[in-house]
MARBA-3410 file (N, C-alpha, C, O; in Angstrom, 1 decimal):
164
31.3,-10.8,-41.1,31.1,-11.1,-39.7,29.6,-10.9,-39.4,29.0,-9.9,-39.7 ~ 29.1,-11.8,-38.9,27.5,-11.7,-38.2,27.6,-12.0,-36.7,28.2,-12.8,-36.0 ~ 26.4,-10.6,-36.5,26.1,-10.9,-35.2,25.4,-11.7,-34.4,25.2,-12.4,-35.4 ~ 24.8,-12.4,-33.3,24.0,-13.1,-33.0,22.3,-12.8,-33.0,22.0,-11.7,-32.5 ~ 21.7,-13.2,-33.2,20.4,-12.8,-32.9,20.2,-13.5,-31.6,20.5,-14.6,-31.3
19.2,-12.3,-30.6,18.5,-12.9,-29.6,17.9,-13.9,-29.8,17.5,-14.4,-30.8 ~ 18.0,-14.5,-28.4,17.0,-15.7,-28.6,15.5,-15.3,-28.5,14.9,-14.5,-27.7 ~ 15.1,-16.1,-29.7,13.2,-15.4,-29.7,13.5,-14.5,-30.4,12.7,-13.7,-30.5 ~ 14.6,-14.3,-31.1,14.1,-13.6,-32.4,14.4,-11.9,-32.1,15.0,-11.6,-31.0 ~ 14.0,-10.9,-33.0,14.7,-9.5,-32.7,13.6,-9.0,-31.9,12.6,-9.4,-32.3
13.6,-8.1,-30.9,12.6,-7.1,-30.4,11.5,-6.3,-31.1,11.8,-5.1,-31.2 ~ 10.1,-6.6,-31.7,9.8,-6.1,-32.4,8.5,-6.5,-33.4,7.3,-6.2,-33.8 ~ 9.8,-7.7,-33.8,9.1,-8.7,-35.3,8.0,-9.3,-34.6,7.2,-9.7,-35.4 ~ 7.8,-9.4,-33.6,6.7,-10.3,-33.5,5.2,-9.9,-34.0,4.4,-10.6,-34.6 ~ 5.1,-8.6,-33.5,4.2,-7.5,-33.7,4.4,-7.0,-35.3,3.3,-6.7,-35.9
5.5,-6.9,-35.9,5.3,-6.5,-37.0,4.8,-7.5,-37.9,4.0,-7.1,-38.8 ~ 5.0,-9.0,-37.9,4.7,-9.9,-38.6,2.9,-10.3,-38.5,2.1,-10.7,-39.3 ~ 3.0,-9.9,-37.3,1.5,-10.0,-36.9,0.5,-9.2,-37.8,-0.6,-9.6,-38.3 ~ 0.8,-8.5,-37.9,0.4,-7.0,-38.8,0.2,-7.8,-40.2,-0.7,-8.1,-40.9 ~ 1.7,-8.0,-40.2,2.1,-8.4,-42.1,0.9,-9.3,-42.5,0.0,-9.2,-43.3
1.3,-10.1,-41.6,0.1,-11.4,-41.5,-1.5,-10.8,-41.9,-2.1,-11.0,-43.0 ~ -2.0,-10.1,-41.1,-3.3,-9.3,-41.1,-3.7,-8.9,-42.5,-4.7,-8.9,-43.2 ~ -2.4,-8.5,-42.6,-2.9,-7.3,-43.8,-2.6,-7.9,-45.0,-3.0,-7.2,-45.9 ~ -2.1,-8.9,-45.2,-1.8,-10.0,-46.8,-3.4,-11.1,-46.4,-4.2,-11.6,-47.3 ~ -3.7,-11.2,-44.9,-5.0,-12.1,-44.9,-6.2,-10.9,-45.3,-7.3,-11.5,-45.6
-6.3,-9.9,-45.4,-7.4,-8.7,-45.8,-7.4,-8.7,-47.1,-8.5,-8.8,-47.6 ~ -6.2,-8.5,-47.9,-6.2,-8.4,-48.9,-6.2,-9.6,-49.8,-6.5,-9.4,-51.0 ~ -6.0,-10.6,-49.6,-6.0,-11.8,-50.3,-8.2,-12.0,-50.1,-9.0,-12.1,-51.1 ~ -8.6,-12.0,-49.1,-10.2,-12.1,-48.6,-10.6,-10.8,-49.5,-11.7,-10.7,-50.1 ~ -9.9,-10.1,-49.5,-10.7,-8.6,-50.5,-10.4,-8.8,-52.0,-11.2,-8.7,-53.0
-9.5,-9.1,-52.1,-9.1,-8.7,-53.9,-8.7,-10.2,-54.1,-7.8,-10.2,-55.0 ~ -8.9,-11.3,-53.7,-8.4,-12.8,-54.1,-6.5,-12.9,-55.3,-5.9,-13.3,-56.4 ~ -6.2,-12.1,-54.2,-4.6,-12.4,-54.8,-3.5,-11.2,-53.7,-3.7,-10.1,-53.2 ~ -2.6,-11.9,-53.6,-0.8,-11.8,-52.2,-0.5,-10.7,-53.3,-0.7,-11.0,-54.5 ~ 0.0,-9.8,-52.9,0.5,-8.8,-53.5,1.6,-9.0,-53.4,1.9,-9.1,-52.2
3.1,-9.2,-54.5,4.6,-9.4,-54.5,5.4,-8.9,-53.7,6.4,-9.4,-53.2 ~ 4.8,-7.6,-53.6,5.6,-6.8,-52.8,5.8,-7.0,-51.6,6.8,-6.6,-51.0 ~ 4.4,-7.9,-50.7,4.4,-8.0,-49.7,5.1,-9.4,-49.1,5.9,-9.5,-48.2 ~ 4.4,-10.4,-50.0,5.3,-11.5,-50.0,7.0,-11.2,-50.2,7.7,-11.6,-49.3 ~ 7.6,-10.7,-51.2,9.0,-10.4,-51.6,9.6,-9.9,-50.2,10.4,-10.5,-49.5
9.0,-8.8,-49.9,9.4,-8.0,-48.9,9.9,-9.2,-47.7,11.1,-9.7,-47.7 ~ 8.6,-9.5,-46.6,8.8,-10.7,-46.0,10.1,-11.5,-45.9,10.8,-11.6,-45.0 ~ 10.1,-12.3,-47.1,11.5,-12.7,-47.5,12.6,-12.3,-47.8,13.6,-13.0,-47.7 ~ 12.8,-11.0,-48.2,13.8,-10.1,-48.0,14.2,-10.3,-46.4,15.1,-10.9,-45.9 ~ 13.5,-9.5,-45.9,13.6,-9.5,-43.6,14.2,-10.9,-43.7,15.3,-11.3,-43.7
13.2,-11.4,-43.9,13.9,-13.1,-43.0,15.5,-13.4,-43.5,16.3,-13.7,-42.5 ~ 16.1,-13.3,-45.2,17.3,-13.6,-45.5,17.8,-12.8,-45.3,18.8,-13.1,-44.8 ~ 17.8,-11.0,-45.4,18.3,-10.1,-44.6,18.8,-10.6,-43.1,20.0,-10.8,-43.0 ~ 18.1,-10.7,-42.2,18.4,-11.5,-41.1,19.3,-12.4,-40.7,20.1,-12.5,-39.8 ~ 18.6,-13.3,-41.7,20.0,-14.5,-41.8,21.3,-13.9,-42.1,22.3,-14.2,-41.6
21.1,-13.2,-43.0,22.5,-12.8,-43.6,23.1,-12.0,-42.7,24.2,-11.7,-43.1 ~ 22.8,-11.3,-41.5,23.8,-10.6,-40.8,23.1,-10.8,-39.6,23.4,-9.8,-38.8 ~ 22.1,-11.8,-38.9,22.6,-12.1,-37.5,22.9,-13.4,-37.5,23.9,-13.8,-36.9 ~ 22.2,-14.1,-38.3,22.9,-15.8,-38.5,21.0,-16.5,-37.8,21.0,-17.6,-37.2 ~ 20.1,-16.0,-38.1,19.1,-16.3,-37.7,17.7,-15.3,-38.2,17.8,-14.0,-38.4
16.6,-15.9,-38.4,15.3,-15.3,-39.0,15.1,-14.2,-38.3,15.7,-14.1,-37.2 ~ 14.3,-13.3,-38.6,13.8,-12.4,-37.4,12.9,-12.9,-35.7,12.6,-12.4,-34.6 ~ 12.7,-14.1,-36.3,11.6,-14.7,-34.8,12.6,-15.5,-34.2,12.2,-16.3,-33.4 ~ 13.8,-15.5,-34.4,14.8,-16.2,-33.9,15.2,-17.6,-34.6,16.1,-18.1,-33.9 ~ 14.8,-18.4,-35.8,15.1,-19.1,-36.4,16.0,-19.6,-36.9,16.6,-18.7,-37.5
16.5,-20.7,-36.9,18.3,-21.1,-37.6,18.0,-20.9,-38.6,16.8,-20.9,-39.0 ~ 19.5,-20.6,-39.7,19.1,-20.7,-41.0,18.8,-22.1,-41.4,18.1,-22.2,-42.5 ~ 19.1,-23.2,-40.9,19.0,-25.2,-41.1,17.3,-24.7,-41.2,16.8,-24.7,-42.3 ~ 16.6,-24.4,-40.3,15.2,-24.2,-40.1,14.4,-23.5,-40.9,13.2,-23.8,-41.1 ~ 15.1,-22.3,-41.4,14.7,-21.4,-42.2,14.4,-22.2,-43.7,13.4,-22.1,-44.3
16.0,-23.3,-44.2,16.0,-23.6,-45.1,15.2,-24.7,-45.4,14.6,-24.7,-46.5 ~ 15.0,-25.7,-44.3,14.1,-26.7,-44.0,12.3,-26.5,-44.2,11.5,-27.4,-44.6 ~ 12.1,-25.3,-43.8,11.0,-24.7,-43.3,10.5,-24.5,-45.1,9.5,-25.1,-45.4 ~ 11.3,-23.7,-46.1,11.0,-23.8,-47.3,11.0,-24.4,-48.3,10.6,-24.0,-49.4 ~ 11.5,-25.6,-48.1,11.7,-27.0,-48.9,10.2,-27.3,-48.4,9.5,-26.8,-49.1
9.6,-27.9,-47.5,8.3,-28.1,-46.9,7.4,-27.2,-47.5,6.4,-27.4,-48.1 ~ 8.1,-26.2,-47.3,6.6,-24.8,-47.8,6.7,-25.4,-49.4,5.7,-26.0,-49.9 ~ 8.0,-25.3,-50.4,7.2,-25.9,-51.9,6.7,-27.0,-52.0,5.9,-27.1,-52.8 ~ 7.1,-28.7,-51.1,6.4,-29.5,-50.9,4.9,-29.6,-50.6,4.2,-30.4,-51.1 ~ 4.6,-28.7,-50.0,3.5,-29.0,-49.2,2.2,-27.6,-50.3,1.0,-27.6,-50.0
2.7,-26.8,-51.2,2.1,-25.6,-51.9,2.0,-25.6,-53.8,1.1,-25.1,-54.5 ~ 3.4,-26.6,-54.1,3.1,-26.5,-55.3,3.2,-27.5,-56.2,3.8,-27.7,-57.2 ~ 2.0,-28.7,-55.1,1.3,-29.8,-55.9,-0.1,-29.0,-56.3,-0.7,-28.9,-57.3 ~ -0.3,-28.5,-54.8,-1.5,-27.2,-55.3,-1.7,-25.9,-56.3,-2.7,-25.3,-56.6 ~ -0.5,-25.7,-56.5,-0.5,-24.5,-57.4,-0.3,-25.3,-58.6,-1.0,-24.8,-59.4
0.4,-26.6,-59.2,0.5,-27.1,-60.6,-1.0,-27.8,-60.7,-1.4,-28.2,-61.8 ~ -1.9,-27.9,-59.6,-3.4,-28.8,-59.9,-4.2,-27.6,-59.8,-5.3,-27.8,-59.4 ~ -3.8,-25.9,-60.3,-4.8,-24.7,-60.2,-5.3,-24.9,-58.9,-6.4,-24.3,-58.8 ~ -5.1,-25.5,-57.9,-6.1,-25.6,-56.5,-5.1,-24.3,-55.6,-5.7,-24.4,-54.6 ~ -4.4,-23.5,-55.4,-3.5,-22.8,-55.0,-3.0,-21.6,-55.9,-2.9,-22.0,-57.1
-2.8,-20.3,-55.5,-2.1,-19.2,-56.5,-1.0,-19.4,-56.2,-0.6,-20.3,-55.4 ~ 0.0,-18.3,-57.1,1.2,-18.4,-56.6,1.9,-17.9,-55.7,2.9,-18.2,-55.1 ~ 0.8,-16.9,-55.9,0.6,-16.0,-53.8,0.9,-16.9,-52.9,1.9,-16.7,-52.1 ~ 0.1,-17.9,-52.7,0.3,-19.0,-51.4,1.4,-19.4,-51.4,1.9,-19.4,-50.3 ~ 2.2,-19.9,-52.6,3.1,-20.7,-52.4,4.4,-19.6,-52.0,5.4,-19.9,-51.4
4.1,-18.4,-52.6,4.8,-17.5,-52.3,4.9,-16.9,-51.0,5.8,-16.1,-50.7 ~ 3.6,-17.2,-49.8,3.6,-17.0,-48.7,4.2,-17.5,-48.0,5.0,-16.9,-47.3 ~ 3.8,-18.8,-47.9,4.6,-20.0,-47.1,5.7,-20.1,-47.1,6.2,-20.7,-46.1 ~ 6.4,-19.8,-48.0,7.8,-19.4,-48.6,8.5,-18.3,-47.7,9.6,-18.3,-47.1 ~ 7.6,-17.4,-47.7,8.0,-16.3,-46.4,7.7,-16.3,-45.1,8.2,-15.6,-44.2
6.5,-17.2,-44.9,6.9,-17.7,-43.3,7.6,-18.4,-43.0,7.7,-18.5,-41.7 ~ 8.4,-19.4,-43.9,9.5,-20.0,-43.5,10.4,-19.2,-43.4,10.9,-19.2,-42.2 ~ 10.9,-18.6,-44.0,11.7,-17.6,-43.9,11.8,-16.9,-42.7,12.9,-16.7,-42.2 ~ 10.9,-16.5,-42.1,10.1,-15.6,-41.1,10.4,-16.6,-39.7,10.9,-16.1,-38.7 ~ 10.1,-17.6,-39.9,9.5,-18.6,-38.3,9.7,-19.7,-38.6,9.0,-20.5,-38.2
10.9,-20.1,-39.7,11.5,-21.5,-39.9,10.3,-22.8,-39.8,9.1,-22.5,-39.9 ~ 10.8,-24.2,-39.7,10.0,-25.3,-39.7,8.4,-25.4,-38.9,7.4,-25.9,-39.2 ~ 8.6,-24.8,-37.9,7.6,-24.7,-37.0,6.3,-24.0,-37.1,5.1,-24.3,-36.9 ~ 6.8,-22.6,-37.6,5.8,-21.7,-38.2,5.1,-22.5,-39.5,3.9,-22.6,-39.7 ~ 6.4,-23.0,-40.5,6.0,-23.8,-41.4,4.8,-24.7,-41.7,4.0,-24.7,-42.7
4.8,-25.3,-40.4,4.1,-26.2,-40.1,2.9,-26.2,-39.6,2.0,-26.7,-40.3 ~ 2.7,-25.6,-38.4,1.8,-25.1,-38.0,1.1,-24.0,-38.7,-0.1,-24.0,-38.5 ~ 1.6,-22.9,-39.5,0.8,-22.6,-40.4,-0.1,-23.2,-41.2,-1.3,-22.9,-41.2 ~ 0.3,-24.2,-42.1,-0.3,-25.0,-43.2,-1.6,-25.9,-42.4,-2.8,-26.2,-42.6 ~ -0.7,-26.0,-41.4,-2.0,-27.4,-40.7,-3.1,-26.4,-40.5,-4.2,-26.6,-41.1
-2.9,-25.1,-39.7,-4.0,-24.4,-38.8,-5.0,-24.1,-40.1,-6.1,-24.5,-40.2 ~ -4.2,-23.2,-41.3,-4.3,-22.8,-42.5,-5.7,-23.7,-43.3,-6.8,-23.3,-43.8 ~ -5.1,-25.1,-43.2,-6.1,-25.8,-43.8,-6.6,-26.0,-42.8,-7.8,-25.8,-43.2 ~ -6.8,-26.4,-41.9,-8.2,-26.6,-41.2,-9.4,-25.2,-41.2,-10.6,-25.2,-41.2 ~ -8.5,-24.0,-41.4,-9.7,-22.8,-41.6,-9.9,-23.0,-42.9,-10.7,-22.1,-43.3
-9.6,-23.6,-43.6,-9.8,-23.3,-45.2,-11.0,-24.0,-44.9,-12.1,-23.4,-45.1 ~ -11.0,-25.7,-44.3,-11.9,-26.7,-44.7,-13.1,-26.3,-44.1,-14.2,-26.7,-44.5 ~ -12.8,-25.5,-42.8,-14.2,-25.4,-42.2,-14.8,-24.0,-42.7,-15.9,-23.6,-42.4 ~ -13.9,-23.3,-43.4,-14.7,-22.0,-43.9,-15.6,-22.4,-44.9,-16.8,-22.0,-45.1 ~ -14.7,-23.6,-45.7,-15.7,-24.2,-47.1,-16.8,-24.8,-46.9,-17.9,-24.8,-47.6
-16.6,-25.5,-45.7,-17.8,-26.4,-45.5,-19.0,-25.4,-44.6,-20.1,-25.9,-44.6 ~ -18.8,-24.1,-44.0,-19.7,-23.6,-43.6,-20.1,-22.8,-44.6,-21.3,-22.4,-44.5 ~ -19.3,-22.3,-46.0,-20.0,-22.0,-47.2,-21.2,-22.5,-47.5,-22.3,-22.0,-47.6 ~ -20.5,-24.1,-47.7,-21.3,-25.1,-48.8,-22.5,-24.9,-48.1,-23.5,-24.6,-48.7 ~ -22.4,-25.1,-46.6,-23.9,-25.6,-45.8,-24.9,-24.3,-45.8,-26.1,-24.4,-46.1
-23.8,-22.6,-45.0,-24.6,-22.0,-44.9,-24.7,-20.8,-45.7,-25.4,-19.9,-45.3 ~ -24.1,-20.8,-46.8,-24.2,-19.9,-48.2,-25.4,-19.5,-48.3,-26.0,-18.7,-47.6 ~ -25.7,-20.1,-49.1,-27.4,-19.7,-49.4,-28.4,-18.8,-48.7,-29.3,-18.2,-49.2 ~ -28.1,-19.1,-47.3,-29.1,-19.1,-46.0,-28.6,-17.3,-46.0,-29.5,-16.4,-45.9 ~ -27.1,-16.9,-46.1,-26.8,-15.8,-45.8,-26.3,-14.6,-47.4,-25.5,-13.7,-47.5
-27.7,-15.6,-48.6,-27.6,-14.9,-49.6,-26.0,-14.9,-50.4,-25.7,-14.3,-51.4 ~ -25.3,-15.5,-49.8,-23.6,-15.9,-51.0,-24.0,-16.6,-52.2,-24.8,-17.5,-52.2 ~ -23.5,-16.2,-53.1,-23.7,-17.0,-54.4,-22.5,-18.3,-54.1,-21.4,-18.1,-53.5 ~ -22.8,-19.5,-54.5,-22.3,-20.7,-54.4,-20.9,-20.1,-54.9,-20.8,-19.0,-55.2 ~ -19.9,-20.8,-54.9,-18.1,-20.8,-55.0,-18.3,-21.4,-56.5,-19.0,-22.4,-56.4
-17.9,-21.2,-57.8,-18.0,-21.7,-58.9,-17.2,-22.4,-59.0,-16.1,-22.1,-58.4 ~ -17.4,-24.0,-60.1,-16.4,-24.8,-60.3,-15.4,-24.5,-60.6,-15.4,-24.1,-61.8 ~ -13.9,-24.5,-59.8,-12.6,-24.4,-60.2,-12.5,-23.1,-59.7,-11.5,-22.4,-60.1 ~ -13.1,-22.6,-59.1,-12.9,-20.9,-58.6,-12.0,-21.4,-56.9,-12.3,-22.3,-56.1 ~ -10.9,-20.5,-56.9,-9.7,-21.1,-56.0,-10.7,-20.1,-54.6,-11.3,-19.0,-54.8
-10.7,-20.9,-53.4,-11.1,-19.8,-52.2,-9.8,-19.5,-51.3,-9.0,-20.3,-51.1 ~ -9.8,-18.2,-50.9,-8.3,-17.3,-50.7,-7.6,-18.7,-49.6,-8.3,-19.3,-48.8 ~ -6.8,-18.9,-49.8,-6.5,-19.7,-49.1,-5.2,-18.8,-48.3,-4.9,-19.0,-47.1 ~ -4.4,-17.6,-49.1,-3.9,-17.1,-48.8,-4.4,-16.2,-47.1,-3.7,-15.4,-46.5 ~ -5.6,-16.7,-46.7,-6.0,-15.5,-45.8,-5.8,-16.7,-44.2,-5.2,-16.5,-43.1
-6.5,-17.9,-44.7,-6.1,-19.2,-44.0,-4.8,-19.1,-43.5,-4.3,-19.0,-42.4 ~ -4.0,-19.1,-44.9,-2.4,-19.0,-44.3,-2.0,-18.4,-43.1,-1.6,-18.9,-42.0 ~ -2.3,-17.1,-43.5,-1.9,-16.2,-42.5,-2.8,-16.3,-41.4,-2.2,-15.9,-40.3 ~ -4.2,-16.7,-41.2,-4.4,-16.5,-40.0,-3.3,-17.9,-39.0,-2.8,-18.0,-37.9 ~ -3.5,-18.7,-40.2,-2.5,-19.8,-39.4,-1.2,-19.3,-39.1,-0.6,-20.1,-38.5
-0.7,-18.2,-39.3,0.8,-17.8,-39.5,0.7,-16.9,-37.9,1.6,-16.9,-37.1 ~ -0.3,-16.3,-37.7,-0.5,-15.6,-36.4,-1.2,-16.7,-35.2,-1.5,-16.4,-34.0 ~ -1.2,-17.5,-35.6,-1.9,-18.7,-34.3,-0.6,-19.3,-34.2,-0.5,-19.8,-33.1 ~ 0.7,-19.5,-35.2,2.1,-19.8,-34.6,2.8,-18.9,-33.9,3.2,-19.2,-32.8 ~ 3.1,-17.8,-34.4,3.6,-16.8,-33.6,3.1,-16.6,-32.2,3.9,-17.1,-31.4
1.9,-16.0,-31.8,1.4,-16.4,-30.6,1.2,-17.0,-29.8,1.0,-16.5,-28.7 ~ 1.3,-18.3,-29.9,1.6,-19.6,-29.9,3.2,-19.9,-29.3,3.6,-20.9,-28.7 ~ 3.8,-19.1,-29.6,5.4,-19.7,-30.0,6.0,-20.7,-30.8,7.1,-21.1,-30.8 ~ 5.1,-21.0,-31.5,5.3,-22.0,-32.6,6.4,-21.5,-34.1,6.5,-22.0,-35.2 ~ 7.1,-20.5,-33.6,8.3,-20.6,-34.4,10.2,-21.1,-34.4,10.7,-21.4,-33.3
10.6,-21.0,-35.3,12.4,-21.5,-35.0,11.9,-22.7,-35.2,10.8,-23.0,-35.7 ~ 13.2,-23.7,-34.6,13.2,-25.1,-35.1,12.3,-25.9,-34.4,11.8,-25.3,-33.5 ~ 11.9,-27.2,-34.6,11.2,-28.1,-34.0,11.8,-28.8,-32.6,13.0,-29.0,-32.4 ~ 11.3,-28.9,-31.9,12.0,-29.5,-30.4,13.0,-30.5,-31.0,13.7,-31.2,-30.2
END
């Protein structure tokens, strides 16, 4: 028997995920790698959730949830088999689907890469000027920290659960 989940998700998660978010984008920008535990964890909550209210913790269907992570390996692990992505990322996205179904999905990746592109390109231009050693050929930049900041501009936002 499962219960219902509120709508918008459980009382709570919003703030905790926000955190989650923070603290996988600090550590991915400090030590260039998603710690399992935190990614695993994540996804644990979200199918935890599913599995006994019938919905993610931000209020998400499981259709959206499942939707949400078919996209997340679509859209992560053309990048992770071309070395352009870890397995961290692909393992994040994985759990904000889980977390905030298609929408978070989505709006993650898009926001995600637009901070990625413009972090790179203010590297490339203003590196030098602020003493950074250039990014070496084939050296991956956290993209894991992009994610997440994109994963807290959905939440915020209300950019999670299904698509209109």
């Amino acid at each position: 028997m499962t219960m219902a989940a509120p709508a918008g998700g459980l009382p709570g998660w919003g703030m905790a995920v926000l955190l989650w978010a923070f603290a996988l984008g600090y550590w991915d920008l400090r030590h260039r790698r998603l710690p399992n535990a935190l990614t695993f964890a994540a996804a644990l909550a979200g199918l935890g959730s599913w599995a006994i209210l019938g919905a993610s913790p931000l209020g998400a269907s499981g259709m959206s949830m499942l939707a949400g992570s078919g996209i997340a390996l679509l859209l992560t692990v053309p990048g992770y088999l071309l070395h352009k992505l870890g397995a961290g990322d692909v393992k994040l996205l994985v759990a904000v689907a889980l977390l905030g179904g298609v929408a978070a999905t989505l709006v993650s990746f898009v926001v995600g890469a637009l901070i990625a592109g413009i972090g790179a390109g203010a590297r490339a231009l203003l590196g030098s000027r602020f003493g950074l050693p250039p990014v070496a050929a084939g050296r991956q930049l956290p993209f894991g920290t992009a994610l997440a900041l994109g994963f807290a501009v959905a939440v915020l936002g209300g950019h999670v659960g299904d698509l209109p």
